[in-house]
C-alpha positions as CSV (number, residue, x, y, z in Angstrom):
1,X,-20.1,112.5,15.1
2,X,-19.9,110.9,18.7
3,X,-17.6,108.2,17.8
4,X,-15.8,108.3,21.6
5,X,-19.0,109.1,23.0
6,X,-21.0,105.6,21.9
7,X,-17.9,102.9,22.2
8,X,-17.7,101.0,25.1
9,X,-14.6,101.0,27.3
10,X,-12.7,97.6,26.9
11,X,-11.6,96.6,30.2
12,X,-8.1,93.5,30.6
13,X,-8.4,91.8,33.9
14,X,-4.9,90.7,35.4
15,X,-4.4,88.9,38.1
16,X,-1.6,90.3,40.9
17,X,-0.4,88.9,43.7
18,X,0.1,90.9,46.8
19,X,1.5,90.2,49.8
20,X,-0.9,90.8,53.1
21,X,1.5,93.1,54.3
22,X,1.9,95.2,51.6
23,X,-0.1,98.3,51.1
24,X,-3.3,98.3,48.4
25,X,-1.6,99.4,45.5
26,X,0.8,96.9,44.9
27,X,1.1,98.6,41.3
28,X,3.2,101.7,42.4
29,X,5.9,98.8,44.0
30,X,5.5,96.9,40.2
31,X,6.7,100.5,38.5
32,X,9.5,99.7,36.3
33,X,11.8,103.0,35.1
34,X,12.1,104.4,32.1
35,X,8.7,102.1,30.8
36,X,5.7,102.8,28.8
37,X,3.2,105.2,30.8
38,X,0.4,103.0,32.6
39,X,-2.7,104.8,33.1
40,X,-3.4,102.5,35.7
41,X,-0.4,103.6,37.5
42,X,-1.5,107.4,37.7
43,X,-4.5,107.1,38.6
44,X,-3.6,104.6,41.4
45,X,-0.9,106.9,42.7
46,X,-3.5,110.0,43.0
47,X,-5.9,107.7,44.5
48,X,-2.9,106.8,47.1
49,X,-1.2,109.7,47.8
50,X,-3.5,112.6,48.7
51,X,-0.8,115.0,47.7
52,X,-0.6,114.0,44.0
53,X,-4.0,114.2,43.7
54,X,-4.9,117.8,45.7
55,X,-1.7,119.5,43.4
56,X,-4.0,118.2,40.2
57,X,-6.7,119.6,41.1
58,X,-5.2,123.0,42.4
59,X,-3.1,123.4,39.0
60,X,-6.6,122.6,37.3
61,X,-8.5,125.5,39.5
62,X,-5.2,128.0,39.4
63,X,-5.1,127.9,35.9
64,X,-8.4,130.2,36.0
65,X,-11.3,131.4,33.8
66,X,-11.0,132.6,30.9
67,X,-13.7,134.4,27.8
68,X,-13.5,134.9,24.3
69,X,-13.8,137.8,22.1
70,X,-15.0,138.2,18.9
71,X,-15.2,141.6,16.8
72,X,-18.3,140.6,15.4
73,X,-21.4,141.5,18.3
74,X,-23.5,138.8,16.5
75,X,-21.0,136.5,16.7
76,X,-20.0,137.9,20.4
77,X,-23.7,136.8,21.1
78,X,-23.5,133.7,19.8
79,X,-20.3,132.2,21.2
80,X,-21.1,133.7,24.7
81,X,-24.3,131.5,24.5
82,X,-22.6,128.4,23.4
83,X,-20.0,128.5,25.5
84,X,-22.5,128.6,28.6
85,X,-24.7,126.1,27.7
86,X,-23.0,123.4,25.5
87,X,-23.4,119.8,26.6
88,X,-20.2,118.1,28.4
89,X,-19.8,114.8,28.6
90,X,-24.1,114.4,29.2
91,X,-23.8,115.5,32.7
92,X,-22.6,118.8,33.0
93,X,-22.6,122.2,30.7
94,X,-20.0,125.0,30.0
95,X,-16.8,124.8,28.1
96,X,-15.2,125.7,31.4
97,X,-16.6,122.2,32.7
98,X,-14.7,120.8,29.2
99,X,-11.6,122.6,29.9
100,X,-11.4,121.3,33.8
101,X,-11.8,118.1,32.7
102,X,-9.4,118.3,29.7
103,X,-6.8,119.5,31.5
104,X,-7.0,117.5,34.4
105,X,-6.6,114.2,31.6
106,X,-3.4,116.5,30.5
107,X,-1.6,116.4,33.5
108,X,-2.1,113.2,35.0
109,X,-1.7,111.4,31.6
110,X,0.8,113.8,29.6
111,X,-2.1,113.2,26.7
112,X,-6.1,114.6,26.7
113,X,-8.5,113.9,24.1
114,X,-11.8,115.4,23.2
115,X,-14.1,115.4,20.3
116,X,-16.5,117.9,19.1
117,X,-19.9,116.2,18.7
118,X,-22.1,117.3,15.7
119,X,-25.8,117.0,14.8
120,X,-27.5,116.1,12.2
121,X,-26.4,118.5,10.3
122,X,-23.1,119.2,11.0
123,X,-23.2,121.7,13.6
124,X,-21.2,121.4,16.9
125,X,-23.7,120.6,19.3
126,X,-21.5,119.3,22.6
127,X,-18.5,118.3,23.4
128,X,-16.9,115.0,24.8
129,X,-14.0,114.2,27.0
130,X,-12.6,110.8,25.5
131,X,-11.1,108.3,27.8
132,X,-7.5,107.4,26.4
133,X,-7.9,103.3,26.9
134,X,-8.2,102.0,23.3
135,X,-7.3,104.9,21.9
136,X,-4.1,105.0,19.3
137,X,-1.7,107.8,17.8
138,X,-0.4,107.5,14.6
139,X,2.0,109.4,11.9
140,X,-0.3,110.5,9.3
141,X,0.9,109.7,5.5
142,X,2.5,113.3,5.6
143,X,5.0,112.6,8.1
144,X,3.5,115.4,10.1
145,X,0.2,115.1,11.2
146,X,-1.6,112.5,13.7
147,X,-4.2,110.7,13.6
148,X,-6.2,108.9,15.8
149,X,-7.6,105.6,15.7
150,X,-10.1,103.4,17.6
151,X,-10.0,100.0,18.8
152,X,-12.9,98.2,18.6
153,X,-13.3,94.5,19.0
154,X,-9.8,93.7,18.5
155,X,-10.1,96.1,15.3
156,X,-8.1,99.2,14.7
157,X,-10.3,102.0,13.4
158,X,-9.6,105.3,12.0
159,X,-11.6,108.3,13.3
160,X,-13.6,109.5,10.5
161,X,-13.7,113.7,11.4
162,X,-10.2,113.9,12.7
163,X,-11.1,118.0,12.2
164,X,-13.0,117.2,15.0
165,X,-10.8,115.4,17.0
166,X,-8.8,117.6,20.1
167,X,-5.7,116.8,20.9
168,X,-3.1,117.9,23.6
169,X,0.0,116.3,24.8
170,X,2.5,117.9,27.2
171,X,6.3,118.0,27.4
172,X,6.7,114.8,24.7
173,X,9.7,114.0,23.9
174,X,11.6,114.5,20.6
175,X,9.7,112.6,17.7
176,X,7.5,110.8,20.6
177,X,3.5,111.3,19.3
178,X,2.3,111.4,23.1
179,X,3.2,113.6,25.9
180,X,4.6,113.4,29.3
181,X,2.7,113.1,32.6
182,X,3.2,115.6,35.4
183,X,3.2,112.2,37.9
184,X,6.2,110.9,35.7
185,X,9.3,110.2,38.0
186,X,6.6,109.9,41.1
187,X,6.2,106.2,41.0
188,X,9.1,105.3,42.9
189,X,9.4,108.3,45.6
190,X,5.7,107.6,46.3
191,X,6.1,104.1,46.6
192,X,9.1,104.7,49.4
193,X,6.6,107.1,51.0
194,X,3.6,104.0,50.7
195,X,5.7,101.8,52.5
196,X,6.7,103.8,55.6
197,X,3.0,105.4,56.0
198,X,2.2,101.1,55.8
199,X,4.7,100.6,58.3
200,X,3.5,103.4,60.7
201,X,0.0,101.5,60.5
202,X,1.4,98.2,61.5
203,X,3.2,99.9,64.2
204,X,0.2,101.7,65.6
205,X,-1.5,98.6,65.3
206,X,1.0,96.8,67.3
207,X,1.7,99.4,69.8
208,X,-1.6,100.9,70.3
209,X,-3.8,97.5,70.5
210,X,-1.5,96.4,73.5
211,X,-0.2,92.2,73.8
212,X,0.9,91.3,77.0
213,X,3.6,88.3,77.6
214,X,2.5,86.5,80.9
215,X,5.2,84.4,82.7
216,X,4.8,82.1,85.3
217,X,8.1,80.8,87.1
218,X,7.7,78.2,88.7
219,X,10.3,77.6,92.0
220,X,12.1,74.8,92.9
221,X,10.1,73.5,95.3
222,X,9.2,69.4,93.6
223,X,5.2,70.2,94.1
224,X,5.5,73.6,92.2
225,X,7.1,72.1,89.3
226,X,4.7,69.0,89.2
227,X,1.4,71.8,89.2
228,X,3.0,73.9,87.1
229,X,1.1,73.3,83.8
230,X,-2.2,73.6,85.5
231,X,-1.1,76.8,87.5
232,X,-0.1,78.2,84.0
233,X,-3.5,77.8,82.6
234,X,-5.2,78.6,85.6
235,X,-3.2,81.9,85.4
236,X,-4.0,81.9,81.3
237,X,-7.7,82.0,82.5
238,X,-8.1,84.5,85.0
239,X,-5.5,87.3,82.2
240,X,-7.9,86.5,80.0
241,X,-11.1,87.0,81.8
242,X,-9.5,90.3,83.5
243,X,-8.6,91.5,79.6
244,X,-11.9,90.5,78.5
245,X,-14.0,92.7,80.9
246,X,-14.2,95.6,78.9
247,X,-14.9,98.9,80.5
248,X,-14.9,97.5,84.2
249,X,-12.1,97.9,86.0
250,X,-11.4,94.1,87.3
251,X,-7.7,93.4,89.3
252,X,-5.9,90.2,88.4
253,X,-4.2,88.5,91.5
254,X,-1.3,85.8,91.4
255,X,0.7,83.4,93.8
256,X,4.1,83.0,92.9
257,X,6.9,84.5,90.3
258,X,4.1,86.0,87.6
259,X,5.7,88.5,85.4
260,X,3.3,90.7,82.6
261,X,5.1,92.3,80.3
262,X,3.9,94.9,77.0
263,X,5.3,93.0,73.7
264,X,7.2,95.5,72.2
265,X,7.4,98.1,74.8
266,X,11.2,98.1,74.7
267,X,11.5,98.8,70.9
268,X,11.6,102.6,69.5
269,X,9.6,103.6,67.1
270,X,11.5,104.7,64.3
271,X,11.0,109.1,63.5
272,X,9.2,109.2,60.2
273,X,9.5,112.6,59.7
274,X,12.7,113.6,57.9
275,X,11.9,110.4,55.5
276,X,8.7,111.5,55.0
277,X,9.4,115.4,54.5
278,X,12.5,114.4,52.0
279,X,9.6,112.6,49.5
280,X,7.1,114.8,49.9
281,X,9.6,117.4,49.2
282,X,10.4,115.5,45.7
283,X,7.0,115.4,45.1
284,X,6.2,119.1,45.4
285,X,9.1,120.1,43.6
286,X,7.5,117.8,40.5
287,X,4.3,119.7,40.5
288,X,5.9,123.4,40.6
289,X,3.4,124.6,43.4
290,X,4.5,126.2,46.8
291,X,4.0,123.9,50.1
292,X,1.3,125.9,51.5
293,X,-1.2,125.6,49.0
294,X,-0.9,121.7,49.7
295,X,-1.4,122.3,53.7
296,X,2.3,121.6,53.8
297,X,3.6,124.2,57.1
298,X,7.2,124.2,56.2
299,X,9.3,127.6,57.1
300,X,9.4,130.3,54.3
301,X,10.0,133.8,54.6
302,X,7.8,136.4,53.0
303,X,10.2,137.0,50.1
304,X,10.6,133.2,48.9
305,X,7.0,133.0,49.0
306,X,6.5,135.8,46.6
307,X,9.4,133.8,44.1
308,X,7.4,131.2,44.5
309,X,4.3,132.9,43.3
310,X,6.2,133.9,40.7
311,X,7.3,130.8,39.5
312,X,3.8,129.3,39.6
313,X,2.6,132.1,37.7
314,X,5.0,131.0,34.8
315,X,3.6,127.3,35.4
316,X,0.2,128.5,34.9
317,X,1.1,130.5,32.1
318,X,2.8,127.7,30.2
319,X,0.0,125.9,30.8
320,X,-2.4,128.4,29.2
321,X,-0.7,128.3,26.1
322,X,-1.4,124.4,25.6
323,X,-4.7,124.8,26.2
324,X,-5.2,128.1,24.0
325,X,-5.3,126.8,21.1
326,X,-8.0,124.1,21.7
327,X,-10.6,126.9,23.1
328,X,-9.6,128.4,19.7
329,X,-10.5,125.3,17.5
330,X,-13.9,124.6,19.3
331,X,-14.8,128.3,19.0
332,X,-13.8,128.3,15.4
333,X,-15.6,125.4,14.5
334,X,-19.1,126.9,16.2
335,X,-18.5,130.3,14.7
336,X,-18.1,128.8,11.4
337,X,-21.0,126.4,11.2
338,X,-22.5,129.4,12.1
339,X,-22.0,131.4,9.1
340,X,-19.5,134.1,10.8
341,X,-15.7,134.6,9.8
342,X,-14.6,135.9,12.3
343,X,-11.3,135.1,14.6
344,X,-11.9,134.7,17.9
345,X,-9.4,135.3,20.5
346,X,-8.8,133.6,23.8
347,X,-8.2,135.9,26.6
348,X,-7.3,134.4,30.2
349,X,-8.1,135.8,33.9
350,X,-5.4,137.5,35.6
351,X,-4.1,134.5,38.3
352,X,-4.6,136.1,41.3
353,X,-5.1,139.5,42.7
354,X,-1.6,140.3,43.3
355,X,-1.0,139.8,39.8
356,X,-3.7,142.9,39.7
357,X,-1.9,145.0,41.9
358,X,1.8,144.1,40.9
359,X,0.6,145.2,36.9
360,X,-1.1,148.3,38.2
361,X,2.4,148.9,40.1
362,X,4.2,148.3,36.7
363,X,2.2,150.8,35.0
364,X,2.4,153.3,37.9
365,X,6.2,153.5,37.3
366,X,5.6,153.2,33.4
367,X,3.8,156.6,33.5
368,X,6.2,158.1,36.0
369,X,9.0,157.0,33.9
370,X,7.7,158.6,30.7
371,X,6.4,161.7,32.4
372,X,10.1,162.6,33.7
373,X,11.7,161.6,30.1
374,X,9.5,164.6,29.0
375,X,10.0,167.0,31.1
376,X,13.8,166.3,30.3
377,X,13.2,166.3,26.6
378,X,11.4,170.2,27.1
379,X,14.6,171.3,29.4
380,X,16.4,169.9,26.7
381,X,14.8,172.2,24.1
């Protein structure tokens, strides 16, 4: 098929205007609420905000491996092979590499798309991650479905193997046909937390590359005041050439009421870290993980970092079960090209190893539970 594989990415250049003193992405200030969802805009705030962009990723590697079973062996075989060695994308191989990739698109876009490539004759051969610009959802004639067209050259085309077509959206909105990102509501909190890291900068700047304010004060004597132009730029000369020596040590002398002052050495710096800490604490809450897996040191006792564990777990989970059923299509579509009719099923890694022990704990007290209801149904008897 290949049709998002072989069409060329149409590109709109805008011009913006930026002031000098305004951070680089002047898009995140231009974020209007409640709006249409800019791609541009998500991808520049991950690209600005290292947080954003570290949660995306970790939510991408939490979510974890995952293998499918068939009840056929031959078929076992068969999707164990393709799902190791399909084609991704051109560059890379696996359906895990698919998946990674897939979901990441899903969370900072609310929408992924993918397509299952065919050969010659029919038979899924790779798979494609396809970029959302050009790309178009519509109501199919049912009222149910969607479909998915192509812009081309100003033209709106309709994908011919929408069976092939792999579609995800998360958290949309009643009747909406696309989904919501996980970056939506972080345009403006990060944009607060732009402008005071831009600030600090230009502080730094100021502060740390130090500007002195020479003043020469000339007394009342009649001959000081008449020399006092060419005493001021005789003293300009010799700051400068004392400033300018570099690593040496060099002493700068004056006759008369010379005063050197830092610029700006009286002025406080404002404390950036209760602003900062409130947004990147609006932030974290948005992407459901725990501080410490972002570097973030902020107190917690042991017991709120096991709710917290917890609660990610039902993230991750939630997230499995948007992603299930496209693992299930691909496999479905191999398995039946070739020949078999079987079902496959999807089954996920446990999260982490506690998860390993708190299950083995579960069924520990499972065992112990039904062991004593027996003993109390013989007494009984």
């Amino acid at each position: 098929m290949g049709l998002f594989k072989n069409r060329k990415n149409e590109r709109v250049s805008m011009p913006v205007t930026q002031n000098a003193n305004r951070h680089p992405f002047g898009i995140i200030d231009g974020y209007v609420p409640l709006g249409a969802p800019c791609m541009r805009l998500y991808k520049a705030l991950r690209e600005a905000v290292p947080v954003i962009d570290a949660a995306v990723f970790k939510l991408v590697r939490l979510t974890g491996g995952f293998r499918v079973k068939c009840s056929d062996d031959a078929a076992q075989a068969a999707i164990d092979e393709f799902m190791e060695s399909v084609p991704v994308g051109g560059n890379r191989y696996g359906m895990a590499a698919f998946v990674s990739a897939y979901f990441e698109q899903l969370l900072t876009y609310g929408t992924a798309l993918g397509e299952i490539v065919t050969d010659s004759e029919g038979m899924p051969c790779a798979l494609f991650n396809a970029p959302l610009e050009g790309i178009e959802l519509k109501r199919a004639r049912n009222g149910f479905d969607i479909e998915v067209f192509v812009r081309r050259g100003g033209e709106l085309k309709k994908a011919p193997r929408q069976d092939l077509c792999l579609l995800s959206v998360l958290n949309p909105d009643a009747g909406a046909l696309t989904g919501n990102s996980l970056l939506k509501g972080m345009p403006f909190v990060s944009g607060i937390l732009l402008k005071i890291f831009e600030s600090i900068g230009a502080n730094w700047e100021r502060v740390g590359n130090l500007r002195f304010a020479v003043t020469y004060n000339p007394r009342n004597d009649p001959m000081d005041r008449a020399y006092a132009k060419d005493r001021a730029l005789q003293v300009a000369k010799e700051w400068g050439e004392a400033m300018q020596s570099g690593s040496q040590i060099k002493d700068f002398v004056a006759v008369g009421d010379v005063q050197i002052k830092v610029i700006g050495a009286d002025n406080q710096i404002l404390d950036s870290d209760v602003p900062v800490r409130q947004m990147l604490e609006q932030i974290v809450a948005k992407t459901g993980l725990p501080p410490f897996m972002l570097g973030l040191s902020w107190s917690s006792t042991e017991r709120m970092s096991s709710q917290q564990a917890d609660v990610l777990t039902s993230e991750l989970e939630a997230y499995r079960r948007i992603l299930t059923p496209v693992i299930r299509k691909i496999c479905i579509a191999y398995l039946r090209g070739r020949g078999f009719s079987c079902n496959p099923a999807v089954i996920w890694d446990n999260i982490t190893l506690q998860d390993e022990v708190e299950l083995s704990r579960a069924r520990l007290y499972n065992a112990q539970a039904e062991k004593l209801e027996a003993e109390n149904k013989k007494r009984g008897e």
